[in-house]
C-alpha positions, 0 to 999 in steps of 0.5 A: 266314146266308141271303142275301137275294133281291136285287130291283129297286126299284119305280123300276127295270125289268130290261130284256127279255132283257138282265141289266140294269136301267134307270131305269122313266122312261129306258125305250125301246120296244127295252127291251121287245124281245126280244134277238134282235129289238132286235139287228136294229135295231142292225145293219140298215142300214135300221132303225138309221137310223130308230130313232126315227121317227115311225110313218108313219101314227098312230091310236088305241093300239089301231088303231095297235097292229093295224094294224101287227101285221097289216101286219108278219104280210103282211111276215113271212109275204112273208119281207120281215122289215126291214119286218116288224121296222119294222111290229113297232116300231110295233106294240110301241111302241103297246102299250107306250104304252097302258100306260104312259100308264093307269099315269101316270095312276094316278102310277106313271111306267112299269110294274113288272116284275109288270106288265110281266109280264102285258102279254103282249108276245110277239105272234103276229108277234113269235113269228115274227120270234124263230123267224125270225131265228137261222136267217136270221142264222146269227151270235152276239150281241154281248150287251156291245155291244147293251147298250152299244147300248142305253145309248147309246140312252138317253142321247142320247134325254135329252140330245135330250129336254132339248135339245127342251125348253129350245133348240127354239123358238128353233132353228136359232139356238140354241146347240146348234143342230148338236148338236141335229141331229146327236142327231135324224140319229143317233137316226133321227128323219128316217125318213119319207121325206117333208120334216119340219120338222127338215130344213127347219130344217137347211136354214135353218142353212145347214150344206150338209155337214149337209145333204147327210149328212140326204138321203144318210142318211135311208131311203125309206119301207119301209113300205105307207102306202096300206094303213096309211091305210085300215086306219086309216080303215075301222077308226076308232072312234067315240068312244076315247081318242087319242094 
């Protein structure tokens, strides 16, 4: 008797690098990485505390996925790579966004493995970055604990995604008020340097411990904003669709 291939169902993707699947609606832009680049936004001291920030400066899907990848190709090509990695991020998230938002649109929640396949993700600035970091690393991947990594990604993003849904609007009084912040400080959603709203409404908890971990943990901008406002602005279209 011939086994049958197995293969995944269309409400799942295999993840990038990793021998695993995940559900297609539970995918984060570290799913689409390749392993060796995701593994640096594990283990940066830097990248790990900004994971899930806000890029910067937005645009456009397309100017935003441009901007960055040239920004990151200056980084990279400076031998900067922690801002080369933050820079790839955006850059990755932007396209990947792109898709994913046409393919809601035509009710298919995230995009198959066959057309994950024709995205054509591996950038010029993510070839360098893979060419880069096994030598620069000189380390093994610690394969269990990236993915363990990354399923821990996915399930504090839920619970915060469910948290922001039900309890924001009545935060800092709600009941999982501290849970709350504690899930935005862990999934590094205070990267940006300037104050947010998420800081000030710690500030209104009057949880000054908390506070104190938010200013020591939350990196300064790594990233040349400047440069990012204008490339934005000499580059805006005329008429296209926003984020």
């Amino acid at each position: 008797m011939v086994e049958k291939k197995k293969t995944i169902g269309p409400n799942f993707y295999k993840q990038r690098g990793v021998d695993g699947k995940i559900q297609r609606k539970d995918a984060q832009v570290f799913d689409f990485m390749p392993m060796i680049l995701g593994e640096q936004f594990r283990t940066d001291k830097i990248l790990s505390r900004q994971l899930f920030r806000d890029p910067p400066v937005s645009g456009t899907f397309f100017n935003e996925q441009s901007a960055y990848e040239s920004l990151g190709l200056r980084y990279a090509g400076q031998g900067k790579l922690v801002p080369a990695l933050e820079c790839y991020k955006f850059a990755l998230g932007s396209k990947v966004g792109f898709i994913s938002l046409i393919a809601s649109i035509q009710d298919n929640v995230l995009l198959s493995p066959e057309e994950i396949s024709r995205l054509n993700l591996d950038s010029t600035l993510e070839k360098i970055l893979v060419r880069k970091f096994p030598a620069s690393t000189g380390k093994k991947i610690d394969l269990d604990g990236y993915s363990r990594w990354l399923d821990k990604l996915r399930t504090d993003y839920k619970l915060w995604h469910r948290l922001n849904l039900t309890e924001r609007s009545l935060f800092p009084n709600c009941t999982h008020a501290r849970q709350y912040a504690e899930l935005e400080l862990e999934l590094g959603m205070w990267g940006n340097e300037t104050i947010c709203g998420a800081e000030y409404d710690v500030g209104q908890m009057k949880d000054s411990e908390l506070m104190r971990r938010v200013r020591r943990l939350r990196p300064k901008e790594i990233l040349d904003v400047k440069w990012l406002d204008k490339y934005m602005e000499d580059n805006a279209p005329v008429s296209s669709m926003e984020r």
